[in-house]
N, C-alpha and C positions, 0 to 999 in steps of 0.2 A: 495675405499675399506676402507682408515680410514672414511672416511664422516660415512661411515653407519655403521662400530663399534662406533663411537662416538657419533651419533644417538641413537644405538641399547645400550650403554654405559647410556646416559643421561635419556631414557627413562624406565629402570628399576629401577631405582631410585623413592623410594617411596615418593613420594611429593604429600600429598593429594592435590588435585584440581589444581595442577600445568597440561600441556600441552606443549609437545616439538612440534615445528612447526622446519621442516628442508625448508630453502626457496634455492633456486635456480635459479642463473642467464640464466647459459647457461648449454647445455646437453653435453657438451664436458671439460673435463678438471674438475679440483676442483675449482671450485666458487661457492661453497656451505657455508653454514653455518647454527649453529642450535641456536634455539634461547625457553629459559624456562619463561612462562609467568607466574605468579603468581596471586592469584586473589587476593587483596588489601579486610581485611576485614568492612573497613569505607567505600569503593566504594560499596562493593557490596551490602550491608545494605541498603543504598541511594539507589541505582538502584531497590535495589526490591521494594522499598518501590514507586517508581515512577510507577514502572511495574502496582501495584497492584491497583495504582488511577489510572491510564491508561487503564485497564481493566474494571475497574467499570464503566466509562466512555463509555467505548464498550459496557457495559451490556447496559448500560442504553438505548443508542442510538438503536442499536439491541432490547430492547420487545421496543421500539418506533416507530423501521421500520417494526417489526413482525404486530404491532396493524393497522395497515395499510393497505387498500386492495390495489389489485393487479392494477386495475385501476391511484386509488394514487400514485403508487409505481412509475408506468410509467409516469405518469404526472412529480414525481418528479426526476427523470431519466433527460427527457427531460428539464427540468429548470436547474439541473445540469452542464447537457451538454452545456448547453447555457452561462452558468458562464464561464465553462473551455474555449468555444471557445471566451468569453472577455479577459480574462484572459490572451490569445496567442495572442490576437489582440493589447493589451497593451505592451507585450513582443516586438513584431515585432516593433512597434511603438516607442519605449523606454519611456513609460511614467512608473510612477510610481506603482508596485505593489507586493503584496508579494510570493513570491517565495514559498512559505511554501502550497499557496494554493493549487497549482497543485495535491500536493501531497495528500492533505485534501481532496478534492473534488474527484476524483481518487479512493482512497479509498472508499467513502463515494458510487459511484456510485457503485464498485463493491459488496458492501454489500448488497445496494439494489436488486442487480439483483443476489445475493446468496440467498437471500429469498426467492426472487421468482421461482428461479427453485428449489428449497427445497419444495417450495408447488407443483411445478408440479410433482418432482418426489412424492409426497403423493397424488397427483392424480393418479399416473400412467404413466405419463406421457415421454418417452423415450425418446434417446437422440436426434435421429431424429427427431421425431415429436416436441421434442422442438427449434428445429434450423429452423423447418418451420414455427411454430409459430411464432418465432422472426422474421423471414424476413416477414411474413406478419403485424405485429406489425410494424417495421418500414417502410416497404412503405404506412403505415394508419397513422403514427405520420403527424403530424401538426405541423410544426417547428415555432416558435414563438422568437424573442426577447426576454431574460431575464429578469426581470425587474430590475435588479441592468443594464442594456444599458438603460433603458430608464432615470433612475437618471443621468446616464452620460450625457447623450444628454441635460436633462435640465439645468445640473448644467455647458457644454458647451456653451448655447445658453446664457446663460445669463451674 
């Protein structure tokens, strides 16, 4: 009962861009507590400012994967895929690699194949018919080596 007047207390409190977060350990007893964040105005300045080169960046890359046809698109799909699966083959293995890619490459594939069903649905194309598509697209994929395995292997072998 006090939790949620002191809650219901801190949150009427006019604090532009503040945000009360009440967290909670357990659903029994008081082990609550509330906590007022504030937003730092040197942080947030910095942060937009990151956001908005981080955006242009997407722009860019997006009319690069739009200029692309659907063919490319898969092609480059399938090269992708083929990095991430080095990428886990290096993780299991404990050699050297960066953690950050997973995430890069991840991304990088699900944009591509947001575009490509952005042109299917401008075809017409439904949701169905686009999940047959795709599983006849990948039993026709050609799975190939990356070519960042084959630098491996040579710079391995020698």
């Amino acid at each position: 009962m006090a939790a949620t007047s002191l809650v219901r207390d801190l949150s009427s409190l006019s604090l532009a861009g503040a945000s009360v977060k009440h967290v909670s350990s357990s659903s029994s007893g008081f082990n609550g507590r509330s906590r007022i964040q504030m937003p730092s105005v040197a942080q947030g300045s910095k942060c937009r400012s990151l956001e908005v080169s981080a955006m242009a960046k997407r722009q860019e890359e997006l009319t690069s994967i739009r200029k692309m046809t659907d063919e490319e698109i898969g092609v480059s799909v399938v090269d992708l895929k083929g990095e991430l699966f080095v990428l886990r083959c290096k993780q299991a293995t404990r050699q050297e690699y960066k953690s950050s890619e997973f995430r890069r490459i991840r991304k990088q594939i699900a944009r591509m194949l947001t575009v490509r069903r952005e042109r299917e649905l401008e075809n017409g194309i439904n949701k169905r018919e686009s999940r047959k598509l795709d599983r006849e697209w990948k039993k026709n994929v050609v799975i190939k080596p990356p070519s960042s395995l084959a630098t491996l292997v040579k710079a391995d072998s020698s």
